[in-house]
C-alpha positions as CSV (number, residue, x, y, z in Angstrom):
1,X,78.5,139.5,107.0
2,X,77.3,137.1,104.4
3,X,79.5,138.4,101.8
4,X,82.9,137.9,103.9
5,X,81.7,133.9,104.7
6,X,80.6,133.6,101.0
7,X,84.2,135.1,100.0
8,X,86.1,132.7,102.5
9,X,84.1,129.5,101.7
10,X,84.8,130.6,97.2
11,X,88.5,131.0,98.9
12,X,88.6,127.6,100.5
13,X,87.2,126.0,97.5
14,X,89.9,127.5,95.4
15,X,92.5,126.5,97.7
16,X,91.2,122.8,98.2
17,X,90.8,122.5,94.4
18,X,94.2,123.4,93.6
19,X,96.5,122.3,96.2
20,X,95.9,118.8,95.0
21,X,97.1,119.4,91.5
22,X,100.6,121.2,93.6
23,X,101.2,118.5,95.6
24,X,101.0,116.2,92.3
25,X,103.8,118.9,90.6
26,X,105.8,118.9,93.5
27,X,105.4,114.8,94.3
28,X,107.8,114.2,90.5
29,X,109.9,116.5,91.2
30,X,110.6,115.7,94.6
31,X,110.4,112.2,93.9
32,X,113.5,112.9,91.4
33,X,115.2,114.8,93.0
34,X,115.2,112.1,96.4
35,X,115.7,109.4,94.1
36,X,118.7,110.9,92.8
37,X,120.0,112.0,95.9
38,X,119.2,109.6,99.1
39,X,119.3,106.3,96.2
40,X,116.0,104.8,95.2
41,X,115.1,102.4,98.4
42,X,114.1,105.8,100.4
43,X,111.6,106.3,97.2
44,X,109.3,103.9,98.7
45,X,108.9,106.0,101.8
46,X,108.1,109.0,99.5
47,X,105.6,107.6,97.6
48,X,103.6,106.5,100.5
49,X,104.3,109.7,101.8
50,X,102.6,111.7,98.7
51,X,99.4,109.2,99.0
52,X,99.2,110.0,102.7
53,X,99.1,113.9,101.0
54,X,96.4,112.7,98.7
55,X,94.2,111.4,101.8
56,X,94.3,115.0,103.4
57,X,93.8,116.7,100.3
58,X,90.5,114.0,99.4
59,X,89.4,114.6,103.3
60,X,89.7,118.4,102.7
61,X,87.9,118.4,99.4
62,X,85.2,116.6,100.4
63,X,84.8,118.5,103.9
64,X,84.8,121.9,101.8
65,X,83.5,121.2,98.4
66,X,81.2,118.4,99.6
67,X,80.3,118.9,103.0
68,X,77.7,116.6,104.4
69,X,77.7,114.1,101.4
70,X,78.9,110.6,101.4
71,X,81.3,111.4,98.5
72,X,84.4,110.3,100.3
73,X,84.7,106.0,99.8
74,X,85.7,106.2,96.2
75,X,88.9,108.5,97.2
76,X,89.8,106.1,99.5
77,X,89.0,103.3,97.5
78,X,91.5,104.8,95.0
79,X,94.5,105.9,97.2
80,X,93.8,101.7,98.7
81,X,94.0,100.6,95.2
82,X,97.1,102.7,93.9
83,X,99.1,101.1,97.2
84,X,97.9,97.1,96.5
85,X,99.0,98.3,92.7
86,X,102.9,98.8,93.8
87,X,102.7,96.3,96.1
88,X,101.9,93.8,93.3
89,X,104.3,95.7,91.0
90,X,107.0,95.5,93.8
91,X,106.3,91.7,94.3
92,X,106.3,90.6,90.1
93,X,109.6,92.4,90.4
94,X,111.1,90.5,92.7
95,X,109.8,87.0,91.6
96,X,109.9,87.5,88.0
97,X,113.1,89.7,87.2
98,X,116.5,87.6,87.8
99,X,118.9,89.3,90.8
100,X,121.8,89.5,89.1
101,X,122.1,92.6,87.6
102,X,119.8,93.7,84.5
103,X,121.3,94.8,80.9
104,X,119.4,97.5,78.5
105,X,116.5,96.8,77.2
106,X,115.6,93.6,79.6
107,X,111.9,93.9,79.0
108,X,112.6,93.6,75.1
109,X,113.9,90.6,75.2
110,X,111.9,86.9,75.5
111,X,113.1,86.3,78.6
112,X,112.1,89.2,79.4
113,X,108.5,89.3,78.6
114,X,106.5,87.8,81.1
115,X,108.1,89.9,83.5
116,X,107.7,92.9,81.6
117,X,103.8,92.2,81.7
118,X,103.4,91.3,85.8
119,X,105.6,93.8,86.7
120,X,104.8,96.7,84.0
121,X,101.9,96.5,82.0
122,X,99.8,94.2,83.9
123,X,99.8,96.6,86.8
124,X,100.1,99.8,85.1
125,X,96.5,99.1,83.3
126,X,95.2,97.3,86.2
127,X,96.1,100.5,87.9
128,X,94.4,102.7,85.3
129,X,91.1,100.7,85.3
130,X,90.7,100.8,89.3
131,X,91.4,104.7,89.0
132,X,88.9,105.1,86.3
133,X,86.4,102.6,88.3
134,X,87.2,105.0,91.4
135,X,86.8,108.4,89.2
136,X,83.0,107.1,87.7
137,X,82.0,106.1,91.7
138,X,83.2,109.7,92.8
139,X,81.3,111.0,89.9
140,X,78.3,109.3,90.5
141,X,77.8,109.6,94.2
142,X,78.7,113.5,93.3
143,X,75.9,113.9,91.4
144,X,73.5,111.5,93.4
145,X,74.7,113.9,96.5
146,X,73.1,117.0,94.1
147,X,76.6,118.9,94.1
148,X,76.8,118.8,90.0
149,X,78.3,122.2,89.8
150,X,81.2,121.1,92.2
151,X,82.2,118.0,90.5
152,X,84.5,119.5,88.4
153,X,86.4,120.6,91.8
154,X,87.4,117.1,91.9
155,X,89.2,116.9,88.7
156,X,92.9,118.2,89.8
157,X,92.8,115.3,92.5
158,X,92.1,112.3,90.3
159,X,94.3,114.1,87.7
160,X,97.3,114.0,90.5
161,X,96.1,110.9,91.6
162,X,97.0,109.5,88.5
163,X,100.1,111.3,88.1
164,X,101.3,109.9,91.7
165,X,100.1,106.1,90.9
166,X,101.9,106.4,87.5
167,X,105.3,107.3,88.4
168,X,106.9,104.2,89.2
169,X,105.9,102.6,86.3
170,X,107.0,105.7,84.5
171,X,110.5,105.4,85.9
172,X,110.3,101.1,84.7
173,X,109.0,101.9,81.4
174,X,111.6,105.2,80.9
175,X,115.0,103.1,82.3
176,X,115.2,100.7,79.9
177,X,117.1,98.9,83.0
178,X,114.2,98.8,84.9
179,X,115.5,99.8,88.3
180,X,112.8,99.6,90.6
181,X,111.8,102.1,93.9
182,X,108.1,101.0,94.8
C-alpha cells in the first residue's frame, strides 16, 4: 500500500516540478504568437494571465514538494514584484518616450537615453535583483524548513519566473522601435 502512495506522491513531485518550466515554454510562444495575431494591447492581459499560472504552479509546488512549511511568501513576493516591475516599465514608457511615432534605434540616440534607462534597463535589473532577492528568501526558508533535498524542485519555477518577467523587456530591447505590450 505504501509503495502505490510513495509512487503517486514521486509522480506529483515530477509533475509539479515540471509543469512550471512548460507553462514558461508555452507563455513565449503564446505570447508571440497573440501578439502577432490579436495586436500587442491584448498582450497585457496575457502576461498577467501567465503570472496568475505561476501563482498556481508556486501554490502546487509548495503544497506537494513542501507541504507544511512556510516556504510560500517569497513566491509571492516574486510574482508581486515582477507585476510593480511592468507597471513601472509601462509608466517610464509613457512619460518618457514622445507619442508620436518612434524611428529605429530610438534608445541609441541622446534623446533617447534617459528613456532607454527608466523604461529598459532601470527596470529590467531592478527586476533581476528583486527575483534574485526572492530566489535567496525561497532558498533559505527551504532549507530552514529541513526540505534540502527538495530545493532543487524549485529551480524550473524561478527559471520560468524569470523567463515570464523578462519578456517584455526582451521584446523593448529586440525591436529596436521599442513597441511596448506591458
Amino acid at each position: 500500500m505504501s509503495a502505490v502512495s510513495d509512487k503517486q506522491g514521486t509522480i506529483h513531485v515530477a509533475l509539479s516540478t515540471i509543469v512550471p518550466f512548460v507553462v514558461g515554454l508555452w507563455a513565449t510562444q503564446t505570447a508571440m504568437v497573440i501578439g502577432e495575431r490579436y495586436g500587442m494591447d491584448t498582450l497585457r492581459f496575457v502576461l498577467v494571465g501567465w503570472c496568475v499560472a505561476l501563482l498556481v504552479s508556486a501554490i502546487w509546488i509548495n503544497r506537494v514538494v513542501f507541504p507544511g512549511k512556510k516556504t510560500f511568501l517569497p513566491f509571492v513576493a516574486a510574482i508581486i514584484a515582477i507585476l510593480l516591475i511592468w507597471f513601472w516599465q509601462r509608466q517610464a514608457f509613457t512619460m518618457l518616450v514622445p507619442h508620436s511615432g518612434l524611428t529605429y534605434g530610438y534608445f541609441l540616440t541622446p534623446d533617447g537615453a534617459k528613456a532607454r534607462f527608466w523604461a529598459l534597463t532601470g527596470p529590467f535589473r531592478g527586476g533581476l535583483t528583486c527575483l534574485l532577492v526572492c530566489f535567496i528568501a525561497a532558498l533559505v526558508s527551504g532549507w530552514r524548513a529541513g526540505v534540502r533535498r527538495s530545493l532543487a524542485c524549485m529551480i524550473p519555477w524561478w527559471f520560468t519566473a524569470f523567463l515570464i518577467f523578462a519578456l517584455p523587456s526582451m521584446y523593448l530591447d529586440a525591436q529596436g522601435n521599442a513597441s511596448v505590450f506591458i
